[in-house]
N, C-alpha and C positions, 0 to 999 in steps of 0.2 A: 433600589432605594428602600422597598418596604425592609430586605432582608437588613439594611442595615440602622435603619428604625428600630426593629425588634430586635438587632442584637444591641441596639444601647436600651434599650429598652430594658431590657434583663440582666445585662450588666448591673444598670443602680440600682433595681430592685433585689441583685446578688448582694453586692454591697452594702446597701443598707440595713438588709437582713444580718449581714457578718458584725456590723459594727455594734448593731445592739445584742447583738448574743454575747455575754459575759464570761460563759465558759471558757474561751478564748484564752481568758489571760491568764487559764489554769495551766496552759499547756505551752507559755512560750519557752521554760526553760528545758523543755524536751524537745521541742523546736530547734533550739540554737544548739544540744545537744548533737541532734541528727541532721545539722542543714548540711552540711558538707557532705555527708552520703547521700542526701538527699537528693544534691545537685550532681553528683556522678552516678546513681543510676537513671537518673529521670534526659540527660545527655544521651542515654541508650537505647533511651523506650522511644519505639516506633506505632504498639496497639498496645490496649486492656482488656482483661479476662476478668470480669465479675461472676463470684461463686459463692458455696457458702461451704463452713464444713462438712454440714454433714445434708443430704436427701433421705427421704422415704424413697424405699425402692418400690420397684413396679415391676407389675407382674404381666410385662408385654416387652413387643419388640422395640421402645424408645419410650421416653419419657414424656412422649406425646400419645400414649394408646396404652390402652391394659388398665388397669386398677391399681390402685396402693395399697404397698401393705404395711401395715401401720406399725406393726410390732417388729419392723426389720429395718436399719438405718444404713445408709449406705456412707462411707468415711470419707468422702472426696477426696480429700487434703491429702489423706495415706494411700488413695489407691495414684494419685499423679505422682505420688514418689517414687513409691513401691514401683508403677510402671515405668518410669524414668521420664512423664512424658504426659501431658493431657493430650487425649483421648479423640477423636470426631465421633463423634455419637449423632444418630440418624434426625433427619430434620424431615419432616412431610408436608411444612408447612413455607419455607424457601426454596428456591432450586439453587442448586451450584452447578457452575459447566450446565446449565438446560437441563436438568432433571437432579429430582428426590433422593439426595444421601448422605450420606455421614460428611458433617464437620464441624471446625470449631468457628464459633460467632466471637468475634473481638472488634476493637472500637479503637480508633483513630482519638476519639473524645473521651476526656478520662473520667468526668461526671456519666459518662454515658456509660462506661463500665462502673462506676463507684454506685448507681444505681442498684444494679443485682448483686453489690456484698450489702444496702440497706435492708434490702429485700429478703436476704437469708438473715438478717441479726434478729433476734427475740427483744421485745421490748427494753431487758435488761443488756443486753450487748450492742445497741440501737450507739451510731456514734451521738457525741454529747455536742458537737460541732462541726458544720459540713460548711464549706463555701459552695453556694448554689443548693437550693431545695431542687430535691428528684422531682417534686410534685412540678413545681414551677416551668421545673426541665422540660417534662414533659406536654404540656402546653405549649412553651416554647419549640419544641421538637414537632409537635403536630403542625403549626403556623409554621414554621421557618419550611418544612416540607413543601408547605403548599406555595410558597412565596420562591422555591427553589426550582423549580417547575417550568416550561414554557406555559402559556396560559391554554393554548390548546392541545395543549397534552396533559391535562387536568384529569377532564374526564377519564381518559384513560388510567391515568396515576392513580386516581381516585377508587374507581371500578373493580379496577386488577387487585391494586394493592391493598385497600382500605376494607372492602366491601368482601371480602373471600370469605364464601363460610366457612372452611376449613379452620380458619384461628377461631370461631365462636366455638368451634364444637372442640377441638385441641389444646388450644390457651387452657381456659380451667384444668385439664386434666395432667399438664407443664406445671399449672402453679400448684397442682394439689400436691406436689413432690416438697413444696417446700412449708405448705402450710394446708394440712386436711379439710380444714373448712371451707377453704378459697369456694365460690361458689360465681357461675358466673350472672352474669346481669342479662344477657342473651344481645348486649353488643359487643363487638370485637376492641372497638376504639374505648367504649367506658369502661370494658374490663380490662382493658391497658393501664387507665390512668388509675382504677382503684385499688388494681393490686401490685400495680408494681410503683405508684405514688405514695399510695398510702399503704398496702402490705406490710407486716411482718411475720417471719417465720413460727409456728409453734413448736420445733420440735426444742425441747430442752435441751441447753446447752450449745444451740447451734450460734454461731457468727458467723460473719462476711470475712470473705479473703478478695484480696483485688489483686492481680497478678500485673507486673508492666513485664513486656515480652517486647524483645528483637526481631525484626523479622527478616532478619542478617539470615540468608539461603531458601528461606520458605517461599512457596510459590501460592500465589492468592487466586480462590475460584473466579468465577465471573456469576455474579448475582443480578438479581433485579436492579436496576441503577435508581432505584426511589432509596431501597434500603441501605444501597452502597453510599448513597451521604451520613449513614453514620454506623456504617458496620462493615467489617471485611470479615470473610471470609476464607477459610483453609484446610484445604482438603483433606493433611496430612495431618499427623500429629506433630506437636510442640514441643519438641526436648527442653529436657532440661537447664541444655547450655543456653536456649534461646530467653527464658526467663531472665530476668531483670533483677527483678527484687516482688518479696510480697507482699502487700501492706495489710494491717488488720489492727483492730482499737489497742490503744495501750495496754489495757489489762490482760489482754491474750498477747502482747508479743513474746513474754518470754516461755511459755507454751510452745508455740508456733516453733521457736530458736531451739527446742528442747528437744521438740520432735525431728526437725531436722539434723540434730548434733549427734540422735540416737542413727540415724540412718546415715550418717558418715557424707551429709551431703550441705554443702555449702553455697547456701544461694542469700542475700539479704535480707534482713523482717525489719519491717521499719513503722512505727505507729502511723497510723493514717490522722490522726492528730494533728501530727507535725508536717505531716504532707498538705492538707489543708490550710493549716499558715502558711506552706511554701506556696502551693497555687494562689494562693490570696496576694501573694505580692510581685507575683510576675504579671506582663500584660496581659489583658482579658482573653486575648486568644489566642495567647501560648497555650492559656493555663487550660484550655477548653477542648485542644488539638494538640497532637505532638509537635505537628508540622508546623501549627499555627492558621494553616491555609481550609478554608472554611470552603467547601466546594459547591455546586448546581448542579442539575443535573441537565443535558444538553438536549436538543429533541431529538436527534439523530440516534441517541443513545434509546430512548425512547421507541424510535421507531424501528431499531436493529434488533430491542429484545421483543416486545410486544407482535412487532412484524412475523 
């Protein structure tokens, strides 16, 4: 009952946010331009990859340890081409399969990926119209967790998942890759919603990329099942045949198509503009899920990881 309170709950407060943003009607005729590929890659997409183009690299074993170095940019966008293939890169802060290692985080919810390409745009690449505020998201996301829960496996959810020092002391040094200042609060959950609600990248020139991927042969790890309501994980890497389409703001798509055309490789760019009036007019939780299917988490699951 409360989970579905709060998701009408956020639905009209989506809504009502979309219908007074004006921008909107900057962008129907790009819209009705691209609906129809719209609706034949989005048919495909089973998870999202939220990225940006470009990182500060680091001078350690993952982008959770080591230091930044400021004066060295790392090209995302060209190194998942160039390697035909995004990446698992080490996590020390989730487990996959029961222990610490390399993979890729993707999301079932496409606000839940469209997050971290917010997160990499620089004020001036910042999209000009989002159906659903990140910020709000994430609110939503922290409640809808706890309402997703047996009640006595709270504690436990809460504890394991929420309370781990490992993301106070790691988080900051994650976001310092996308913006040097990022500084953290010395909570795990405030610095959740500040930097990745209200965050933007500093590095010059950078944008968000949101990738929609197939997961047509891919094999998915087994994670914490608090996080697996809105993240999958995979162990391997992501070919390129598995990508979908890319999205990223209108004024980079034809960059984006450029860089692709130079490497002889053919995958869709599609403004995320227009994708945004597409989810705005499918049901609330299509548009929120591939599936549409909004999951809990069971206690037995609870009690087979944490056990």
């Amino acid at each position: 009952m409360f989970r579905s309170i709060l998701l009408r709950y956020f639905e009209n407060i989506t809504k009502k946010k979309w219908l007074k943003n004006s921008n909107r009607e900057k962008y129907i005729d790009i819209y009705k331009t691209n609906k129809e590929q719209i609706e034949e890659v989005y048919s495909k997409v089973t998870h999202w990859h939220g990225t940006g183009r470009y990182h500060y690299q680091v001078d350690g074993n993952s982008k959770y340890d080591g230091s930044i170095k400021e004066d060295s940019l790392e090209d995302v966008l060209s190194e998942i081409l160039d390697k035909g293939c995004i990446v698992p890169s080490l996590d020390p802060l989730i487990q996959s399969d029961n222990r610490y290692k390399e993979s890729i985080s993707t999301t079932k919810w496409r606000i839940y990926g469209r997050i971290y390409l917010e997160l990499h745009s620089t004020d001036e690449t910042a999209p000009k119209i989002t159906f659903g505020s990140r910020l709000d998201f994430l609110k939503f996301f922290l409640l809808f967790s706890i309402f997703s829960v047996p009640i006595w496996g709270l504690p436990i959810a809460y504890f394991k998942t929420h309370r781990d020092p490992k993301l106070k002391e790691r988080c900051p040094i994650w976001a310092s890759t996308i913006n040097n200042t990022f500084k953290s609060k010395g909570n795990a959950a405030s610095d959740l919603i500040n930097i990745c609600g209200k965050g933007r990248s500093n590095i010059r020139g950078n944008y968000g990329l949101l990738f929609g991927i197939s997961d047509k042969g891919l094999i998915k790890a087994d994670i914490n099942p608090m996080v697996a309501l809105f993240e999958t994980r995979f162990p391997k890497s992501i070919g390129l045949e598995n990508i979908t389409h890319i999205e990223v703001i209108n004024s980079k798509v034809e960059e984006v198509r450029n860089i692709l055309k130079v490497k002889g490789i053919d995958i869709p760019v599609l403004p995320l503009e227009a994708c945004e009036i597409y989810t705005s007019k499918i049901p609330f939780k299509e548009c929120l899920t591939t599936d549409g299917n909004i999951s809990r988490v069971k206690g037995r699951e609870l009690v087979e990881y944490y056990g």
